[in-house]
MINUVO-690826 format. One record per residue (C-alpha): residue in one letter; y, z, x; residue number from 0. Coordinates in pm, whole numbers. Layout:
lumlum,Y,Z,X,midren
A,Y,Z,X,NUM
...
END
This chain:
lumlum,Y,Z,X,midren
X,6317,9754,7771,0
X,6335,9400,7868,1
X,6201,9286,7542,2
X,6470,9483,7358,3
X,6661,9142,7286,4
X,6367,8971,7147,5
X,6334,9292,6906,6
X,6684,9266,6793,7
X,6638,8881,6748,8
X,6403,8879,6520,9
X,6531,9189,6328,10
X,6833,9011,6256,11
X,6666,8704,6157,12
X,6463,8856,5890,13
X,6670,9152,5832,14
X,6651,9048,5428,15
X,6349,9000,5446,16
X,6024,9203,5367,17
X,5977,9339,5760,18
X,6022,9565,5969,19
X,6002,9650,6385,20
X,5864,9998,6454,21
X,5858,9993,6892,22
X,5546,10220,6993,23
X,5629,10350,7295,24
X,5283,10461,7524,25
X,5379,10643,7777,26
X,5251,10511,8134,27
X,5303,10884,8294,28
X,5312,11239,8225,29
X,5716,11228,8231,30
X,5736,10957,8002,31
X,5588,11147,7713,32
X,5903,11380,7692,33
X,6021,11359,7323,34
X,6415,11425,7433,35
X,6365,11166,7705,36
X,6193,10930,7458,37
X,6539,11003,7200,38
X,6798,10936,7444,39
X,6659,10647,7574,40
X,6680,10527,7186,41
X,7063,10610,7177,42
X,7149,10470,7525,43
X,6994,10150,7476,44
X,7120,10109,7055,45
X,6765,10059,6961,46
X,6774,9945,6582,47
X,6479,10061,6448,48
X,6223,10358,6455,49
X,6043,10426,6798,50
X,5725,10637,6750,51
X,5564,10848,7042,52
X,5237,10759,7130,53
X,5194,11021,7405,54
X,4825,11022,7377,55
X,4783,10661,7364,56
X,4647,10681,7040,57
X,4740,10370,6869,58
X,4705,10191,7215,59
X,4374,10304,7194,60
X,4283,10203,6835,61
X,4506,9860,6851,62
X,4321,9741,7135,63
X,4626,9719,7349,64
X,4573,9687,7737,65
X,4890,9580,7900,66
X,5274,9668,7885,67
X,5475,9536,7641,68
X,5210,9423,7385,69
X,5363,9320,6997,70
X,5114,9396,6751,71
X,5169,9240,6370,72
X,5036,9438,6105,73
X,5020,9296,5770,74
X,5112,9429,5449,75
X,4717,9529,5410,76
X,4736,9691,5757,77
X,4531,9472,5936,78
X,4599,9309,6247,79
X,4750,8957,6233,80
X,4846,8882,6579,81
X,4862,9090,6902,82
X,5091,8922,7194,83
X,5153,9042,7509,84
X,5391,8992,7797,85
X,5744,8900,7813,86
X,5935,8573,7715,87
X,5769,8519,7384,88
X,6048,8553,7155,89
X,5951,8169,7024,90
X,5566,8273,6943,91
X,5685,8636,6768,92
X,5934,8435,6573,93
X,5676,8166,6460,94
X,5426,8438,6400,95
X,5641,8657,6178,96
X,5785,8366,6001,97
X,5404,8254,5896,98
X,5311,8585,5800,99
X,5625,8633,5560,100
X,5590,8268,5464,101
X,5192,8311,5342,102
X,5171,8668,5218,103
X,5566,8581,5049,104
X,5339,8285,4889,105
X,5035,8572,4771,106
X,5288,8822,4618,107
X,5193,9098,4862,108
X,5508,9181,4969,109
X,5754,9443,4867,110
X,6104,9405,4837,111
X,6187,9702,4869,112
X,6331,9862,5168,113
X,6191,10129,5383,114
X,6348,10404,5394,115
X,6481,10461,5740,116
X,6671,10775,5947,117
X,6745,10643,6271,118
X,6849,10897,6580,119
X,7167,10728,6580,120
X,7297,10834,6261,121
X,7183,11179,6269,122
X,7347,11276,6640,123
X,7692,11433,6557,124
X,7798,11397,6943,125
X,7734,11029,6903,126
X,7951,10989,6583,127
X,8249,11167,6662,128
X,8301,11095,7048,129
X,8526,10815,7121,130
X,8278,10735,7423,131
X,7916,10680,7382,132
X,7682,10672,7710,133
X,7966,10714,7966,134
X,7825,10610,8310,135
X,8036,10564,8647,136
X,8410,10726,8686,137
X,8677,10519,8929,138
X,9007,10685,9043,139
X,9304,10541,9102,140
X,9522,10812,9252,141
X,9840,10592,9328,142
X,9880,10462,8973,143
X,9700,10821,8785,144
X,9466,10655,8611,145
X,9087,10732,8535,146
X,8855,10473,8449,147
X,8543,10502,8247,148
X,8258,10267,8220,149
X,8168,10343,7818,150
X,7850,10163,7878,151
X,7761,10166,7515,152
X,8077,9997,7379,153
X,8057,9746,7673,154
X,8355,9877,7828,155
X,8575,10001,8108,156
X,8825,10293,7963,157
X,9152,10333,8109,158
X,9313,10712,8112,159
X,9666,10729,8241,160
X,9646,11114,8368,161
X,10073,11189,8453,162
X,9943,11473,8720,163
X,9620,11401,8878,164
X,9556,11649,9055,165
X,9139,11646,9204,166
X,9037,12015,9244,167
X,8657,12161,9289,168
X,8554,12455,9187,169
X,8248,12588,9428,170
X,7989,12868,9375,171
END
C-alpha cells in the first residue's frame, strides 16, 4: 500500500501513453488470499487500475520475485525488462518506463490502442449511488445535534444536523 502513490504517479504521467499498471497482489498469509478482502481493499484505497490475485504465488514464482513490493516491467513482447524492489523508487520506475516507451515507441512495437479495462469501482452500485464512500469514525455532538462523519474516501469530515438526537440501543 505504501507504494500506491508511486503507482498513481506514473499512471498519470503516461496515462496517453502506450502502458499500463496491473498491481499483483501475492498474498503473504492464508487471510490475505480472500477475493472479497482483496476487492474492498481496491475500493477503499481508489486503486486505478486492475489488481490480479496471485493466491498461489504463481507469477511470484515464475517472475522471480522474492521480496514485498517488487515492480516487474514487462515489455510489449512479454519479456522482462526490469524487476525493482523496495520502496522509494518512484525516480528509477519513472526512468525505467520512460526508456522502455521511448525505445520500443522508436521500434514500432507499441499499440495505441487502449486496453480495455472494467475496474471494481465502476461496477459496485453501492459505491456509485451513496453520497459517502468508505465511512470510517462517527463523532457526536449532543449539545449542538450534529453527527459527524469521517467520509474517508472523499477526504472528508460530514456534518449532519439531526433536530432530535435522541441515542437509543437496541440489545438482544
Amino acid at each position: 500500500m505504501h507504494v500506491l502513490p508511486d503507482l498513481e504517479f506514473v499512471e498519470k504521467k503516461y496515462k496517453d501513453k502506450p502502458f499500463t499498471v496491473v498491481g499483483v497482489h501475492s498474498a503473504k498469509f492464508d487471510n490475505e488470499k480472500d477475493l472479497e478482502a482483496i476487492r474492498n481493499a481496491v475500493l477503499r484505497y481508489n486503486i486505478t487500475h486492475p489488481v490480479v490475485n496471485d493466491g498461489d504465488m504463481y507469477l511470484w514464482r515464475e517472475l522471480g520475485v522474492n521480496s514485498w513490493p517488487t515492480f516487474v516491467l514487462i515489455g510489449p513482447n512479454g519479456k522482462v525488462l526490469a524487476q525493482i524492489s523496495g520502496e522509494g523508487h518512484r525516480k528509477d520506475l519513472d526512468d525505467v518506463v520512460g526508456a522502455a516507451l521511448e525505445f520500443y515507441e522508436e521500434k514500432k512495437l507499441l499499440r495505441k490502442d487502449p486496453l480495455p479495462l472494467s475496474l471494481e469501482k465502476d461496477k459496485d452500485n453501492r459505491l456509485l449511488t451513496s453520497p459517502l464512500k468508505f465511512p470510517g469514525k462517527l463523532a457526536i455532538d449532543v449539545k449542538n445535534n450534529r453527527l459527524f462523519i469521517s467520509d474517508s474516501n472523499h477526504n472528508r469530515i460530514v456534518s449532519i444536523f439531526v433536530p432530535f438526537f435522541q441515542v437509543s440501543t437496541n440489545r438482544a
